[in-house]
C-alpha positions as CSV (number, residue, x, y, z in Angstrom):
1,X,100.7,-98.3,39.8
2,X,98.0,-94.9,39.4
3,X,95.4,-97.8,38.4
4,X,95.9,-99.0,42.0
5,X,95.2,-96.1,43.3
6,X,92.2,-95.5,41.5
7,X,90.7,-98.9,42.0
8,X,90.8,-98.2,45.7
9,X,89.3,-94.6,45.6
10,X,86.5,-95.6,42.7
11,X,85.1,-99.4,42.4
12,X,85.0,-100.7,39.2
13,X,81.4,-102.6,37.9
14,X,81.4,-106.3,38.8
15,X,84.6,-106.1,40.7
16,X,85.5,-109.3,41.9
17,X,89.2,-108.2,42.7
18,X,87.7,-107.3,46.2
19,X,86.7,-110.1,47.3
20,X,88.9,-112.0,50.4
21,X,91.2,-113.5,49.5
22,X,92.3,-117.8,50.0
23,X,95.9,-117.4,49.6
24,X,96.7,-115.2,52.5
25,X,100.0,-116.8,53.2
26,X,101.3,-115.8,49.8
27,X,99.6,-112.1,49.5
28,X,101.7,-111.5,53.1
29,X,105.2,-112.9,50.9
30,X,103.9,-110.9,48.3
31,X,103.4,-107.5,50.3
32,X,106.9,-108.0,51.5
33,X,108.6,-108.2,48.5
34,X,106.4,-105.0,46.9
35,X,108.4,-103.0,49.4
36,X,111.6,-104.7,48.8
37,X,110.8,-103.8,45.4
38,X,110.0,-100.4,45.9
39,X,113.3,-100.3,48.2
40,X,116.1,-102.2,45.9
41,X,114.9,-99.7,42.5
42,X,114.2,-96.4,44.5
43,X,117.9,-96.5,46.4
44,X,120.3,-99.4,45.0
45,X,121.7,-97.8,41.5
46,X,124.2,-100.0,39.8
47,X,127.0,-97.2,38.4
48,X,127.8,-99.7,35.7
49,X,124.3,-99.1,33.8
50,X,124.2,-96.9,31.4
51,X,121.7,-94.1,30.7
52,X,118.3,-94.5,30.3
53,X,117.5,-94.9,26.5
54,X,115.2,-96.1,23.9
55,X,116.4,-99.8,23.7
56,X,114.5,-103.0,23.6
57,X,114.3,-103.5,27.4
58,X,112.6,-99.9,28.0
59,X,110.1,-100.7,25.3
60,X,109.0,-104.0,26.4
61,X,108.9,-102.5,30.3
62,X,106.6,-99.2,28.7
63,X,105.1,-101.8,26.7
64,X,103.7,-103.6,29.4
65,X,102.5,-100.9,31.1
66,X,100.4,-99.9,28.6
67,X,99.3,-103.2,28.3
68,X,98.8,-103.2,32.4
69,X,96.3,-99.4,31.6
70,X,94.7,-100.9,28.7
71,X,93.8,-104.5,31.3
72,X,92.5,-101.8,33.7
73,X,90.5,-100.1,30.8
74,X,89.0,-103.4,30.1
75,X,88.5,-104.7,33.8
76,X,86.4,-101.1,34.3
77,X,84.4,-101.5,31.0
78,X,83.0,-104.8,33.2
79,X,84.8,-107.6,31.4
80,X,86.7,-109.8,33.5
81,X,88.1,-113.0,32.5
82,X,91.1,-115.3,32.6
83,X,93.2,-112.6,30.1
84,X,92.1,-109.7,32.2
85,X,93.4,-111.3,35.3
86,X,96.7,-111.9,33.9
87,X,96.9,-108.8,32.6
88,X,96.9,-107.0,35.9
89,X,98.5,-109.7,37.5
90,X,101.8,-110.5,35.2
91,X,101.8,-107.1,33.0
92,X,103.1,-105.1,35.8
93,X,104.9,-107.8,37.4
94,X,106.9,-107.9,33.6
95,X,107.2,-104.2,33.4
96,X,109.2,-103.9,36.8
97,X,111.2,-107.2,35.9
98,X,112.7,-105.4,32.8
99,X,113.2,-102.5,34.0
100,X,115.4,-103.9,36.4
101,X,117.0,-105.5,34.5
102,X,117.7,-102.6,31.9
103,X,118.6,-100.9,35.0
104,X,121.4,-103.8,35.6
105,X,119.9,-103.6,39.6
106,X,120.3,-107.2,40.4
107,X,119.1,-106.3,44.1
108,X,115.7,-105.6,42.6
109,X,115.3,-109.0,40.3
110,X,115.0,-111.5,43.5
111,X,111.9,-109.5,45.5
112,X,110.7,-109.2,41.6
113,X,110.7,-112.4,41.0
114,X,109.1,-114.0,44.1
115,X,106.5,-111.2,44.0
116,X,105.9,-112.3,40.4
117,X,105.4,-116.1,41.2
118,X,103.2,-115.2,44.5
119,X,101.1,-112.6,42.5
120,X,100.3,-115.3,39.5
121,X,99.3,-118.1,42.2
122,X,96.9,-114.9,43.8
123,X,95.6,-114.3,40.8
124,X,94.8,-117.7,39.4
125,X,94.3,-119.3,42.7
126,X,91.4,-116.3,43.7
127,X,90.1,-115.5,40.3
128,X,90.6,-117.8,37.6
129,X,90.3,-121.6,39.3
């Protein structure tokens, strides 16, 4: 989430991601579940998981991270578009998703999941439509 952070201290060219928003409703459902999020992976551990290691689940969650950085990259260059969006609106949405569930942490996979679905309709409802 450093992009985040960055985007609020420094403004990127052309950036429309900072404009009000039309689905207020949803961003509040959203919010919520970003700190249930935050909550179920930070402090629920499921004993039965096993170590973190290299297996497909960690790749496809540091995949799509660097897939989230290299959106950012793009979205910063000045091109935004339909595949932009997505990309920092699914990509990091994906990486926490798999991670959970690499993690076995079911109590993460329901706030994960609803933020996911609330996120997309944000992104495509304020961006993309």
């Amino acid at each position: 989430m450093i992009p985040n952070f960055i985007w609020f201290v420094i403004p990127a060219p052309n950036d429309i991601l900072r404009a009000n928003s039309i689905t207020e409703t949803i961003d509040t459902v959203a919010s919520v579940c970003q700190v249930l999020i935050v909550v179920a992976l930070c402090i629920f551990r499921n004993r039965e998981a096993s170590k973190l290691c290299a297996i497909p689940l960690v790749f496809i969650s540091a995949g799509c991270c660097l897939l989230y950085f290299i959106s950012w990259i793009v979205y910063y260059v000045g091109i935004v578009n339909a595949l932009v969006i997505l990309g920092l609106t699914i990509l990091p949405c994906l990486a926490f998703l798999f991670f959970a569930i690499d993690r076995k942490n079911r109590m993460a996979i329901v706030p994960i999941s609803i933020f996911t679905i609330c996120h997309l309709i944000y992104g495509v409802v304020n961006f993309i439509v």
